[in-house]
C-alpha positions as CSV (number, residue, x, y, z in Angstrom):
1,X,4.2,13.9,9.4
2,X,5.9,10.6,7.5
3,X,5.7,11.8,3.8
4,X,6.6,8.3,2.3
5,X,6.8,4.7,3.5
6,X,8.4,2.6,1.4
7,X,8.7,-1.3,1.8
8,X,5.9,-4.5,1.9
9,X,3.1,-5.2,3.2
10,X,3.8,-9.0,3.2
11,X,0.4,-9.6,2.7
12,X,0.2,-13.3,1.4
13,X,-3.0,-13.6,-1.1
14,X,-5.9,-15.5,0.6
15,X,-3.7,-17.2,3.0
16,X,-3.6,-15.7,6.4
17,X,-5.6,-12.3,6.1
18,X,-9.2,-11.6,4.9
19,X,-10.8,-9.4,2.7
20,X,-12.2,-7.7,5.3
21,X,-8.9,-7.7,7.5
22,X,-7.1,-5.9,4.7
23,X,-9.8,-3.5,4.3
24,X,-9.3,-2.4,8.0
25,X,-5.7,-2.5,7.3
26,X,-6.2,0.0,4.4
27,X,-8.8,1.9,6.4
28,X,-6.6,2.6,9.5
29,X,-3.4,3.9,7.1
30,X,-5.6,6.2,5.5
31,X,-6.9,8.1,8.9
32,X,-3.8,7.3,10.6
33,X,-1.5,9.2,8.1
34,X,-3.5,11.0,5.4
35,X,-0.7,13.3,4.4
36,X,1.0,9.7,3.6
37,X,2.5,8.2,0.3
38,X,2.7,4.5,0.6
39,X,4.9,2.4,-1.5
40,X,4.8,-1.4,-1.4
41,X,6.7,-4.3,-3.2
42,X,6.0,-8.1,-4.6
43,X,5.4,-9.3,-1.2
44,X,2.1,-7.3,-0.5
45,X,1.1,-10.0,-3.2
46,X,-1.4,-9.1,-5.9
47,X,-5.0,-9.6,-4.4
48,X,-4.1,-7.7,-1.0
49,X,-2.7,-4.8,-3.4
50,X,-5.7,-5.0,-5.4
51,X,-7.9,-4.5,-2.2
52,X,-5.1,-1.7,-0.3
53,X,-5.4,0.0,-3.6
54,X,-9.2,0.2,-3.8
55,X,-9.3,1.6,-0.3
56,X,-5.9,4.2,-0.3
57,X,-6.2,5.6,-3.9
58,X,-3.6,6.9,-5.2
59,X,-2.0,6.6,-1.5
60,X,-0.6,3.6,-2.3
61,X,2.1,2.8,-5.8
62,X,3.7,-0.3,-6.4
63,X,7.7,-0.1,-6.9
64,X,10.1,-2.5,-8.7
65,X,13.4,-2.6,-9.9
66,X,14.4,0.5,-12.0
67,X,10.5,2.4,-10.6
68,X,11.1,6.0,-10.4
69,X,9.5,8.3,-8.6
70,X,11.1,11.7,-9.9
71,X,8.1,13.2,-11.4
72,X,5.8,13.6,-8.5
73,X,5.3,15.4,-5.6
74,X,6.1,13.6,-2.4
């Protein structure tokens, strides 16, 4: 199984994808890969993170420059 994806959604806030569209998008990565940690950047864009985050949990982290990610468990 894929233990970590790392890289964007590119998810523009309110612009091309609903509420509802990012739900499912959320929904399908969570019973696609459950054993998955996903890791997403600026361009998922702060509304659709809001609602991916809602949905995955703690599935989902936002990295930046300098983010670490030594002390947990991938």
């Amino acid at each position: 199984p894929i233990k970590i994806l790392i890289g964007g959604f590119h998810l523009i806030d309110g612009e091309y994808e609903t509420e509802e569209e990012i739900s499912t998008i959320a929904k399908t990565l969570k019973s696609k890969y459950p054993h998955t940690q996903f890791m997403t950047g600026h361009c998922t864009g702060e509304k659709a993170y809001q609602i991916l985050k809602s949905k995955l949990k703690d599935k989902l982290n936002y990295f930046y420059t300098g983010y670490t990610y030594l002390d947990e468990e991938i």
